[in-house]
C-alpha positions as CSV (number, residue, x, y, z in Angstrom):
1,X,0.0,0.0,0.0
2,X,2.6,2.2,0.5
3,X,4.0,1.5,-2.9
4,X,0.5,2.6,-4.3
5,X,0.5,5.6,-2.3
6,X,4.1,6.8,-3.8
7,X,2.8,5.8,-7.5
8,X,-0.5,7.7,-7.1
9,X,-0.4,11.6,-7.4
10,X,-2.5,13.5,-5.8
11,X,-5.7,14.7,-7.0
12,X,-8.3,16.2,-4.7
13,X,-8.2,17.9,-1.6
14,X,-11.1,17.6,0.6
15,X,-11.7,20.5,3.4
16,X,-13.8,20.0,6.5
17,X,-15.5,23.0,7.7
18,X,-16.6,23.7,11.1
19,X,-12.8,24.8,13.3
20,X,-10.9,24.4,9.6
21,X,-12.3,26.6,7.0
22,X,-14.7,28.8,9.5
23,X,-15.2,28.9,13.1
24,X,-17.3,27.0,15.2
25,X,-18.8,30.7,16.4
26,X,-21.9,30.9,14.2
27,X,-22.9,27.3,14.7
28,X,-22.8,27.5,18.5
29,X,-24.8,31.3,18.4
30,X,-27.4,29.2,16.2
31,X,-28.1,26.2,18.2
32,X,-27.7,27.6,22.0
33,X,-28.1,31.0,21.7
34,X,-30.7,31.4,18.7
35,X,-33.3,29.0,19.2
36,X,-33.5,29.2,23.1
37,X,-34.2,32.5,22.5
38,X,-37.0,32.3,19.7
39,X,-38.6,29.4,22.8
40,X,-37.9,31.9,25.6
41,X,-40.1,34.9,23.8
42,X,-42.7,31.9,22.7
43,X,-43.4,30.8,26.1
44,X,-42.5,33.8,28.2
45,X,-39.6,32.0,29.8
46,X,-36.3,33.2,31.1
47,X,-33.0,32.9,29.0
48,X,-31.7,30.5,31.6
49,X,-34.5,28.3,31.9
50,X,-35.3,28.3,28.0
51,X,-31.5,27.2,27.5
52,X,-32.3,24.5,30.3
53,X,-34.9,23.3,27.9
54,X,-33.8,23.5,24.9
55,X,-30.5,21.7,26.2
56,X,-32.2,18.8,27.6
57,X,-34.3,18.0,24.3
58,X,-31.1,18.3,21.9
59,X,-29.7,15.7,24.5
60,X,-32.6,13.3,24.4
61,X,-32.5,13.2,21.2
62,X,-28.8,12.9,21.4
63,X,-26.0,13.1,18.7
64,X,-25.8,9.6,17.5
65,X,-29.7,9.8,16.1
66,X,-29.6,12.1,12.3
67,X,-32.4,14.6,13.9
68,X,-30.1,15.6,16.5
69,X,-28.5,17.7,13.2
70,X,-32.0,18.6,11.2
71,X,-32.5,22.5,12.2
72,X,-36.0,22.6,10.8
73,X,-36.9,19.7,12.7
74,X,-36.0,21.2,16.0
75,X,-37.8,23.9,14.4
76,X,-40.9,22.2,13.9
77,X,-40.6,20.2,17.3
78,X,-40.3,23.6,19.6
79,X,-43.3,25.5,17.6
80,X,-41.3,28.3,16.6
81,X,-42.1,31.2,14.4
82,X,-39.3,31.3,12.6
83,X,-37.5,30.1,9.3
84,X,-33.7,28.9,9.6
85,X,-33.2,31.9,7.1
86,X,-34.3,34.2,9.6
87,X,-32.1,32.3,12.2
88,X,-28.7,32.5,9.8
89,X,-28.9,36.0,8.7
90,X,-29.9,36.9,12.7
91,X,-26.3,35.6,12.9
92,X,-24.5,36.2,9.7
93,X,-22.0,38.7,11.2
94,X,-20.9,35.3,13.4
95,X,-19.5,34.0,10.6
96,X,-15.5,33.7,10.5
97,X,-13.5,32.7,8.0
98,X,-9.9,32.0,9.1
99,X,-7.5,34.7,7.8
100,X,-5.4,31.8,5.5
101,X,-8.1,30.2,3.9
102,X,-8.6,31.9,0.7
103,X,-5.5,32.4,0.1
104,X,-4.5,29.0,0.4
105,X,-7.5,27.5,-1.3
106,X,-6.6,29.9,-4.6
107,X,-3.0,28.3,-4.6
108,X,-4.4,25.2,-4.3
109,X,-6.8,25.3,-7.1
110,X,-4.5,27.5,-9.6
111,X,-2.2,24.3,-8.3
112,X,-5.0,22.0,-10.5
113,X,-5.8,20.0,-7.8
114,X,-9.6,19.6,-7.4
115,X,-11.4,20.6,-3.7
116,X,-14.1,19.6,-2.2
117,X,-15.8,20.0,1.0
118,X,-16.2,16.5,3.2
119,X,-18.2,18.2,6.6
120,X,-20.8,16.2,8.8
121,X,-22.6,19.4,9.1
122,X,-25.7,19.5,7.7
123,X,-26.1,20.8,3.6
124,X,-28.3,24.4,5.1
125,X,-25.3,25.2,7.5
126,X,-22.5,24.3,4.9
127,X,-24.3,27.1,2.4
128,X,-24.8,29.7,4.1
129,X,-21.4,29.7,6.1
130,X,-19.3,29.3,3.1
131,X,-20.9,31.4,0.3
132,X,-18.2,33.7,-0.5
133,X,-15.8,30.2,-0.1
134,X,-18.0,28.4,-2.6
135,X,-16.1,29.2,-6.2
136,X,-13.6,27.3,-4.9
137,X,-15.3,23.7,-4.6
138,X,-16.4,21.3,-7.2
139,X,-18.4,19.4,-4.6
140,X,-19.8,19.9,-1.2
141,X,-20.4,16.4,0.3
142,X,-22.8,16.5,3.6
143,X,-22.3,13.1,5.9
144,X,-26.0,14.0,7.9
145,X,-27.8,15.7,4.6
146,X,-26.0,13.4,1.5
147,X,-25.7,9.9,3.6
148,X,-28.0,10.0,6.6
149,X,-24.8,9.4,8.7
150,X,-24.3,11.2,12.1
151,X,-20.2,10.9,11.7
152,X,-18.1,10.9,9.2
153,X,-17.1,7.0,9.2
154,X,-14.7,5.6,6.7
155,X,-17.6,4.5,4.5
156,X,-18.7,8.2,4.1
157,X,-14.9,8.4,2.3
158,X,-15.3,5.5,0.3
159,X,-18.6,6.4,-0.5
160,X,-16.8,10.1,-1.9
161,X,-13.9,8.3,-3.8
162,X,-16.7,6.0,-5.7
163,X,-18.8,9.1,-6.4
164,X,-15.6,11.0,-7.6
165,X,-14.0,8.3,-9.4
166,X,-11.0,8.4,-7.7
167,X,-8.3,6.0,-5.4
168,X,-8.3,6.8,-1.7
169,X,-4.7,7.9,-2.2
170,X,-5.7,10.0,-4.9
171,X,-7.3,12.2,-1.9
172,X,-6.2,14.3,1.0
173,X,-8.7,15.3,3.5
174,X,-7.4,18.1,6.2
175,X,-10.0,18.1,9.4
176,X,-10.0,19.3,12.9
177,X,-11.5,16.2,14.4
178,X,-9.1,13.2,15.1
179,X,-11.0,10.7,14.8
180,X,-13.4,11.9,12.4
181,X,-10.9,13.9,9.6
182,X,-7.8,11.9,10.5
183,X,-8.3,8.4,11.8
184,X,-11.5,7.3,9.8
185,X,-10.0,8.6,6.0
186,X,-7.1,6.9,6.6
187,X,-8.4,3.2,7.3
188,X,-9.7,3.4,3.8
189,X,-5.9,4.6,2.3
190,X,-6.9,8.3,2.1
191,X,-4.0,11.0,2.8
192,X,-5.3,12.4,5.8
193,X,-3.8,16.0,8.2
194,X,-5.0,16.7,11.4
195,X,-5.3,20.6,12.3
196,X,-4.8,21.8,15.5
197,X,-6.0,25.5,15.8
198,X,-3.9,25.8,19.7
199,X,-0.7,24.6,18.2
200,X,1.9,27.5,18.1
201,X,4.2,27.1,14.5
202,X,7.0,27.8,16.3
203,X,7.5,24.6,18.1
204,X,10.0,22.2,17.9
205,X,9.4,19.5,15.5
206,X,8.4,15.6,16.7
207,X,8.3,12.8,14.0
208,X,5.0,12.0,15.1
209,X,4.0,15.5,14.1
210,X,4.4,15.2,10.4
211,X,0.5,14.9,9.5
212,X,-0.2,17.6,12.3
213,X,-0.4,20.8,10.9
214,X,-1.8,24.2,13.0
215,X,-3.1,26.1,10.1
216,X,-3.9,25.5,6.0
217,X,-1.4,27.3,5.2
218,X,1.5,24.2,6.4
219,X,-0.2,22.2,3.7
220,X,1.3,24.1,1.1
221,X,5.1,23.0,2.3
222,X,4.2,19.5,2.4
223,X,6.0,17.2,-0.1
224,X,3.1,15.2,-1.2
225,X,2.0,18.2,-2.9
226,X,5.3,19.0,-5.1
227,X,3.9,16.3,-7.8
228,X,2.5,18.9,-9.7
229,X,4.8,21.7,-9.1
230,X,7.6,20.4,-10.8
231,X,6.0,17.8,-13.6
């Protein structure tokens, strides 16, 4: 396999979302901030006890069941009077795009590779938070909205290599969840970084930090990228 992985240039590059491309700020002011608010005005609570509620219900429900990520059904379930448009643009000013992102997604794609987005937020979230991001992308794969899965497993990769028509070691995926953007693409072959926001650059370099990177912009000095830089 590692023979394969050598032979095999690279062709895509796959992008999570959520704490890589933007900050997990707008998604947090959404779920625990928004809608306790829109149930505190509906039944006249406090902001504290709506929150209480509202918290208790996303955890019934609980993250490893698909409605625990459907906004209009927790919509729907809590009787309020407003659309998930309404909810976003309440918060649009939320919405941060890390400084390095564009710059290093334009490389990247004047590069030739192909990127895509591989996020397990749902396909709603994923549109409005990277609009302006969007030009960049040939595909935006969902885990919840595409696959009804509430992680992204190994067989949401697979399933993204088949659709693409590509090897696993065709692909790099760059995440900020170990198990989820690192672990899980690999066990299929997948070229896989794991990014680590806290992580200082100026640190002194471990061997088991080579697929640890702190922001996008590390990926451009890696050497499984200089394929197509000197062809």
């Amino acid at each position: 396999m590692n023979e394969m992985k050598k032979q095999l240039p690279i062709k895509i590059i796959s992008f999570d979302v959520d704490g890589t491309l933007v900050s997990q700020r707008f998604t947090d002011c959404v779920w625990l901030q928004g809608i306790p608010e829109a149930y505190a005005a509906k039944e006249g609570l406090s902001s504290e006890q709506a929150f209480e509620f509202v918290k208790s219900e996303y955890d019934k429900i609980g993250e490893n069941r698909i409605e625990w990520y459907k906004i209009d059904y927790w919509l729907r379930k809590f009787g309020l009077g407003i659309t998930r448009e309404e909810l976003f643009r309440k918060y649009e000013g939320e919405i941060k795009i890390y400084e390095e992102v564009e710059s290093v997604l334009k490389v990247l794609k004047e590069e030739g590779y192909k990127l895509i987005v591989s996020s397990n937020a749902a396909t709603e979230f994923l549109d409005f938070q990277i609009h302006s991001l969007k030009k960049f992308f040939s595909r935006i794969f969902s885990a919840t909205s595409d696959c009804g899965e509430v992680k992204k497993s190994d067989g949401f990769y697979a399933r993204i290599c088949g659709i693409l028509d590509v090897q696993p070691q065709e692909v790099v995926h760059i995440g900020d969840h170990w198990i989820f953007d690192f672990v899980n693409p690999r066990k299929i072959g997948m070229n896989a970084y794991y990014l680590d926001r806290k992580r200082g650059r100026n640190r002194k370099e471990k061997k088991e930090d080579e697929f640890i990177i702190s922001d996008l912009s590390e990926i451009l000095d890696k050497k499984i990228f200089y394929h197509r830089r000197y062809l």
